[in-house]
C-alpha positions in Angstrom: -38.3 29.3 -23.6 -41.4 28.1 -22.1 -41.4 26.2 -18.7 -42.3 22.4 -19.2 -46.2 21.8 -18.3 -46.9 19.6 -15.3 -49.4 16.1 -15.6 -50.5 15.9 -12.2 -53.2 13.1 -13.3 -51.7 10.4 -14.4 -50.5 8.3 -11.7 -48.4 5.5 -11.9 -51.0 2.9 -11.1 -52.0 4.1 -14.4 -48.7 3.8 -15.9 -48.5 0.2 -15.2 -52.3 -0.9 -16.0 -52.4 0.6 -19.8 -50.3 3.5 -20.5 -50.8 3.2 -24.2 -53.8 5.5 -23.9 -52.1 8.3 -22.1 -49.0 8.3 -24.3 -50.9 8.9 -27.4 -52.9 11.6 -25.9 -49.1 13.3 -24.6 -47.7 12.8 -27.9 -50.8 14.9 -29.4 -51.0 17.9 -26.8 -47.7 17.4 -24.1 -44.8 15.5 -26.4 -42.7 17.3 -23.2 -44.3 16.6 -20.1 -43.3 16.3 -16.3 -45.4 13.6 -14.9 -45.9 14.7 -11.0 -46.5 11.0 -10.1 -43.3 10.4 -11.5 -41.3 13.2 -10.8 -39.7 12.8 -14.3 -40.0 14.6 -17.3 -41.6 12.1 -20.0 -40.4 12.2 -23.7 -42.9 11.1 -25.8 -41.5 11.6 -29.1 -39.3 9.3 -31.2 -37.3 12.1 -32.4 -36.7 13.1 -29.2 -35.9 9.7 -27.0 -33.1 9.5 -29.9 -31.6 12.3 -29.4 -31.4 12.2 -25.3 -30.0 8.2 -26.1 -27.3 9.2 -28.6 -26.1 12.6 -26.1 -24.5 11.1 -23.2 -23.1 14.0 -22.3 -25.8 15.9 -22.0 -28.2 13.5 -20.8 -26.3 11.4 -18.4 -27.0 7.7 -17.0 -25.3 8.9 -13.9 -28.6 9.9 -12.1 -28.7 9.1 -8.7 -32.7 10.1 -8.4 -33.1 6.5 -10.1 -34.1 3.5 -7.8 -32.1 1.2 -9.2 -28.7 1.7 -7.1 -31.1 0.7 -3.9 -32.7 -1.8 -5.7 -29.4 -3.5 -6.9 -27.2 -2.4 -4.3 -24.9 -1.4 -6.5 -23.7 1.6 -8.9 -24.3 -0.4 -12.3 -22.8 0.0 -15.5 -26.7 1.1 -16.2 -25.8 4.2 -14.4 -22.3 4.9 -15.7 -20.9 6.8 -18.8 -17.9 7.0 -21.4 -15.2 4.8 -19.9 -16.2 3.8 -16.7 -19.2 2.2 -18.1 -17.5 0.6 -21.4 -14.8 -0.7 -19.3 -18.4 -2.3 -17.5 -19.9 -3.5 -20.5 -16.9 -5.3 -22.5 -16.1 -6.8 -19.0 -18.8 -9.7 -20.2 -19.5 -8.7 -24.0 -17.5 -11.9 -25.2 -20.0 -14.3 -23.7 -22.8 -12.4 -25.7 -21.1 -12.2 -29.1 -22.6 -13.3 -32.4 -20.0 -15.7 -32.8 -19.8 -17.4 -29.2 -24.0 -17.0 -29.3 -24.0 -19.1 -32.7 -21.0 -21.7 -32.0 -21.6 -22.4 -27.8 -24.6 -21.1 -27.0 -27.3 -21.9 -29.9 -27.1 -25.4 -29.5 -27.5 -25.6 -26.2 -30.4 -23.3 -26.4 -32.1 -25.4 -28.4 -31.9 -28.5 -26.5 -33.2 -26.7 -23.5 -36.4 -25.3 -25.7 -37.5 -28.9 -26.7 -36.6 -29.8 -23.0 -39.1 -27.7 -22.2 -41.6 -28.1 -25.0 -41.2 -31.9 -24.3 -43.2 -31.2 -20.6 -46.3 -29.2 -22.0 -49.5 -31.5 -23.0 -51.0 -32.0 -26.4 -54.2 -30.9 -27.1 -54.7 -29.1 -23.5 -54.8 -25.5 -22.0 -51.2 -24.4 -20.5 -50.6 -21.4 -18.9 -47.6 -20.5 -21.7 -46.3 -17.6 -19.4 -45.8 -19.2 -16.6 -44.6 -23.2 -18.9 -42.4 -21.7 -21.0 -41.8 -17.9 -21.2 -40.4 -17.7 -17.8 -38.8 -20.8 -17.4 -37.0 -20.9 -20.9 -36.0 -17.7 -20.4 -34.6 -18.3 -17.2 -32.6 -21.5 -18.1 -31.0 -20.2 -21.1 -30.3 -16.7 -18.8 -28.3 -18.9 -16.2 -26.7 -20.9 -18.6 -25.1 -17.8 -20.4 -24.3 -15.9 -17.2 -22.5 -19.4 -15.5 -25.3 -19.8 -12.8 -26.7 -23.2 -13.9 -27.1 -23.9 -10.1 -30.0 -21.3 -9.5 -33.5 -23.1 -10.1 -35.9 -21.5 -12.7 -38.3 -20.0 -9.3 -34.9 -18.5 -8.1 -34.3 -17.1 -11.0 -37.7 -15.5 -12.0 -38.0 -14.6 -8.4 -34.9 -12.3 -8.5 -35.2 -11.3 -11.5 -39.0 -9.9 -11.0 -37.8 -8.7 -7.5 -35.0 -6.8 -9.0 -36.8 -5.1 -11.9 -39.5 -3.8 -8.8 -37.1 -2.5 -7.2 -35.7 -0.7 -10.3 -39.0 0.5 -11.2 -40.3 1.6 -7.2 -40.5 5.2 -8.5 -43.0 6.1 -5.5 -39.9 5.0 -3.1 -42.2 2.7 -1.1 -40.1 0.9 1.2 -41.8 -3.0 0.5 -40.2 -3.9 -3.0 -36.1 -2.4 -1.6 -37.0 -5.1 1.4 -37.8 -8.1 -1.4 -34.8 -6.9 -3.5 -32.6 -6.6 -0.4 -33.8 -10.4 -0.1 -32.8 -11.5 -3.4 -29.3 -9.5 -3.2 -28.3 -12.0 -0.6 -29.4 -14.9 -2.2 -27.5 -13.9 -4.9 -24.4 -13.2 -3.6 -24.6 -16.3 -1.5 -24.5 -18.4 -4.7 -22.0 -16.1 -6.2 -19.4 -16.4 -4.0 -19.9 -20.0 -3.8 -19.0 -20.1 -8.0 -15.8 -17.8 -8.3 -13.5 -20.9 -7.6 -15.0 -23.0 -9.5 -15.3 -20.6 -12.9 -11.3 -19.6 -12.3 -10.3 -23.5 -12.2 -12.8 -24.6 -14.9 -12.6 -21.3 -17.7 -15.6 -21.4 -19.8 -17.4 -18.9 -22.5 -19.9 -17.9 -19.6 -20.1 -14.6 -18.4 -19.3 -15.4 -15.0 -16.4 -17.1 -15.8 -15.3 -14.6 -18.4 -15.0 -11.7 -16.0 -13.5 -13.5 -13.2 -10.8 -14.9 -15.5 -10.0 -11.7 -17.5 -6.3 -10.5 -17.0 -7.4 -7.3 -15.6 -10.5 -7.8 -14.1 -13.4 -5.3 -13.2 -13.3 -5.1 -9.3 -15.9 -8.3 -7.9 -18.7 -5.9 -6.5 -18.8 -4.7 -10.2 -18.8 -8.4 -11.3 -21.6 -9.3 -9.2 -23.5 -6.2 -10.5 -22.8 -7.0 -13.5 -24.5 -10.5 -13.2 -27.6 -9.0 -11.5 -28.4 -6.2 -14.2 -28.6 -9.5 -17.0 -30.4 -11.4 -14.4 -32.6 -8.4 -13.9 -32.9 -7.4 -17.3 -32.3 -11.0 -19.0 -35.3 -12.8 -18.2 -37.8 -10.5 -18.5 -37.3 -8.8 -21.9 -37.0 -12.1 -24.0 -39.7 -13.7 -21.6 -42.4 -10.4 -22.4 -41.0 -10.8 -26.1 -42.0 -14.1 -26.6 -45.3 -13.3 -24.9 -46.2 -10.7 -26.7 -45.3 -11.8 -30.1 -47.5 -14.8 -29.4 -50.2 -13.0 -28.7 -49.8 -10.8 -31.6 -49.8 -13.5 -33.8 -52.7 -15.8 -32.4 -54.9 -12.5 -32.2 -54.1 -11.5 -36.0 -54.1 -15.6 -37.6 -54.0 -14.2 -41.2 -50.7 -12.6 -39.9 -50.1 -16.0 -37.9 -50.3 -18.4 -41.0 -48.9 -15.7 -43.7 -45.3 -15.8 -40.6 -45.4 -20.0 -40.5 -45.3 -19.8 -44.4 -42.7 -17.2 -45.2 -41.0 -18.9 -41.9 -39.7 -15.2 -40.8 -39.8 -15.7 -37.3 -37.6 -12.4 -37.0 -39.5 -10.0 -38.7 -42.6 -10.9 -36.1 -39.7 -10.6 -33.3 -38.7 -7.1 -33.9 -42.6 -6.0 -34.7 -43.6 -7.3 -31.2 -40.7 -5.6 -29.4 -41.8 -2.6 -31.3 -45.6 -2.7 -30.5 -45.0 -3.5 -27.1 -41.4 -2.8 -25.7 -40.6 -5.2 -23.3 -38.3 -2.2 -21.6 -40.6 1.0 -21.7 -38.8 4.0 -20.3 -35.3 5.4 -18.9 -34.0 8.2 -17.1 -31.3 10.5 -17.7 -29.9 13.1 -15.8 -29.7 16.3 -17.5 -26.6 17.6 -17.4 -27.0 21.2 -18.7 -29.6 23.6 -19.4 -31.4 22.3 -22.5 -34.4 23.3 -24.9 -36.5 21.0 -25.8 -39.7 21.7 -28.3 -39.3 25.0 -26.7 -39.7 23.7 -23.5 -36.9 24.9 -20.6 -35.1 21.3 -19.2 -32.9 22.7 -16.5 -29.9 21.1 -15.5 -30.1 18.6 -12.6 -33.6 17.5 -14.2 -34.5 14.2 -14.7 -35.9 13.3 -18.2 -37.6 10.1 -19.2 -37.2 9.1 -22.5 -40.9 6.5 -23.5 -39.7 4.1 -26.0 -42.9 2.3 -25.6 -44.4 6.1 -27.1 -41.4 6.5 -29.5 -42.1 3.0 -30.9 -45.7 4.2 -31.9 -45.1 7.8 -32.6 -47.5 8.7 -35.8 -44.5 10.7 -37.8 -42.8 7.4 -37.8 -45.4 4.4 -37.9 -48.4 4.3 -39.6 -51.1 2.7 -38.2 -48.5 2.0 -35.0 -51.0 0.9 -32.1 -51.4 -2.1 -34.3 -49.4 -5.1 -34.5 -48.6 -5.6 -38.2 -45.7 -8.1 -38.6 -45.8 -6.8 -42.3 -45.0 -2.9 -41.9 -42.6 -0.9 -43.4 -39.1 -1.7 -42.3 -38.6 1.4 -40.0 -36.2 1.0 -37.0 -37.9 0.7 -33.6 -36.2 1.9 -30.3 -36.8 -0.7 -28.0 -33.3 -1.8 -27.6 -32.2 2.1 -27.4 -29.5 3.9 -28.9 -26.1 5.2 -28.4 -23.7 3.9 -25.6 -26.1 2.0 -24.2 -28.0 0.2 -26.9 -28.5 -3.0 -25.0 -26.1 -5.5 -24.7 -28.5 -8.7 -24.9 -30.3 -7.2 -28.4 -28.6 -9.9 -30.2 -29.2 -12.7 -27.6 -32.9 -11.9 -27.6 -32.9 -11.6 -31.4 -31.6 -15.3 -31.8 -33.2 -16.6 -28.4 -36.4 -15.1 -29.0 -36.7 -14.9 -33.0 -34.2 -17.9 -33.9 -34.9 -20.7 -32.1 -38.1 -20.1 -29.3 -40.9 -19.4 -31.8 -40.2 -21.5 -34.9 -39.5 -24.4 -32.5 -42.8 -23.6 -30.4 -44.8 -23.3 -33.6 -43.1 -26.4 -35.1 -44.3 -28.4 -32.4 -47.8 -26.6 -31.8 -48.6 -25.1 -35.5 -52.2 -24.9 -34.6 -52.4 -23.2 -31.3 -54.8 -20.8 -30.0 -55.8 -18.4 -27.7 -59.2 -19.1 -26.5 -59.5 -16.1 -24.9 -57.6 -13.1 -25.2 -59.8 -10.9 -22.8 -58.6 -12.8 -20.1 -55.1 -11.9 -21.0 -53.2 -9.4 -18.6 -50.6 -6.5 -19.3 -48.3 -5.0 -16.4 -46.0 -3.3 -16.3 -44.5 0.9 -16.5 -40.7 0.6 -16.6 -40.3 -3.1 -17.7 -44.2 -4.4 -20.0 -45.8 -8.1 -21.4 -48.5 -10.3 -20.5 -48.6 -11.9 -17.3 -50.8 -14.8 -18.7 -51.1 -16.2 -21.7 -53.7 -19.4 -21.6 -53.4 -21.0 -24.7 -54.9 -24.0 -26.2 -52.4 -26.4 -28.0 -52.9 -28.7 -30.5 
């Protein structure tokens, strides 16, 4: 076996600016690459993110190279395996079931949309990132979780200062101090909340785990609450950015979705073209070949769904957004233990009720500009404007 070849140019400045370049040149020449920036070994390939996904035990969540414990303070279901981390994950899975989703939560969700919608002038320029991606996102997010009392800023706020923290692969010290910030705000209003959700039982998540008969232990219920805060806002708020953009860049695409009404299929092409969650690590946990490449144990390996979901063997034409493709399954919500638990709250969020209500109210809006229209974002991707002209 061959030893893996080193990147020592890409940096993560890079990463975060426009990595789509650099993956499609590592898919052609380094599919196995350890990015020195990084200090992870990316996987490129969509064969090959599967496969570390769907073998826990030989790629491990467990790593404790990851950011995230610092950044959350907290060992997270994110970083567990086989029972520990199921035991995690069903703590809160009944508050994000179909059933509860289409019964409780749908209706609510829709109110707050056209709440939302209701604020945003006719016939003027609006900043739809910062009117409604974020905010929506946010409300419906503290709704399901049992946190009505945290304010849309509170919530974005931890949320974006969580997800830095999670992503501070260089280790600078700045974005642990915000998250360490937004921890205690957190757990501030959290303790405030567990008497009320045990005398007042409700399908929120919050409420859910406090209430079970044999609880997870409260520092797990508290990180529990942070990971969907974390990871809650921004994938369906990116989504819904993203997918707008597609669609107001491509308007035969745009009028072709409004008259076929199949607000889903353009949800799970924009999470393809641009995942909302980009990368993960796993901890190898045994000498492993990969493309004839030597992983040894106790590496890390990164697994790029953002390059997966535009790998040539498996899309054609993939850097483009084509609500239309081939049905092919994307990776964006991962595989394997931990395929992500909000996939279906996104999927009816995002897909069911955001965009056909956004397009109902605005069917003729535009985007102006969209040079003027910003990406961020390695570990966690969307816009971070989106000035659109409604009508």
């Amino acid at each position: 076996m061959r030893l893996v070849p080193v990147d020592w140019v890409s940096t993560i400045d890079e990463l975060t600016f426009d990595p789509y370049p650099i993956y499609r040149r590592m898919r052609a020449q380094t599919p196995v690459v350890h990015v020195a920036s990084v200090k992870r070994t990316f996987l490129t390939k969509a064969s090959d993110t599967k496969m570390v996904k769907d073998q826990p035990e030989r790629f491990s969540s467990d790593d404790p190279n990851t950011p995230m414990k610092p950044a959350f303070q907290a060992h997270t279901l994110m970083r567990k395996d086989g029972a520990e981390h199921a035991r995690e994950r069903m703590a809160m899975a009944k508050a994000f079931a179909p059933k509860t989703i289409a019964e409780h939560w749908a209706p609510i969700y829709r109110d707050i949309v056209n709440e939302y919608l209701d604020r945003l002038p006719r016939g003027g320029t609006v900043d739809l990132f910062g009117e409604i991606c974020g905010p929506v996102a946010a409300r419906i997010l503290a709704h399901i979780l049992g946190i009505c009392g945290a304010s849309d800023a509170e919530m974005i706020r931890w949320s974006q200062r969580l997800i830095d923290g999670a992503g501070n692969f260089g280790w600078q010290p700045e974005p642990f101090e915000r998250s360490d910030e937004a921890n205690a705000e957190m757990n501030r209003l959290f303790g405030n909340l567990i008497e009320k959700h045990r005398a007042e039982p409700n399908p929120s998540a919050f409420a859910i785990m406090v209430n079970a008969p044999d609880p997870i232990p409260m520092s797990q219920i508290y990180a529990n609450i942070k990971i969907a805060i974390g990871g809650g806002i921004n994938e369906p708020r990116d989504a819904l950015g993203t997918i707008v953009y597609g669609l107001l860049t491509n308007p035969e695409q745009f009028e072709e979705v409004k008259r076929q009404q199949c607000w889903g299929q353009a949800f799970e092409e924009g999470v393809r073209w641009i995942a909302p969650i980009q990368a993960s690590s796993r901890l190898v946990r045994e000498d492993t070949e990969i493309r004839g490449f030597l992983i040894p144990k106790g590496d890390t390996v990164m697994t790029i769904q953002a390059s997966a979901n535009r790998d040539e063997e498996v899309f054609e034409d993939g850097e483009r957004f084509n609500v239309f493709r081939e049905k092919i399954p994307h990776q964006s919500f991962g595989s394997g233990p931990h395929h992500c638990a909000g996939a279906q709250i996104s999927r009816q969020t995002v897909g069911a009720i955001m965009l056909p209500l956004l397009f109902e109210r605005f069917p003729n809006m535009t985007l102006p500009d969209p040079q003027v229209v910003q990406w961020r974002g390695f570990g966690f991707r969307g816009p971070i404007n989106l000035p659109v002209k409604l009508s």
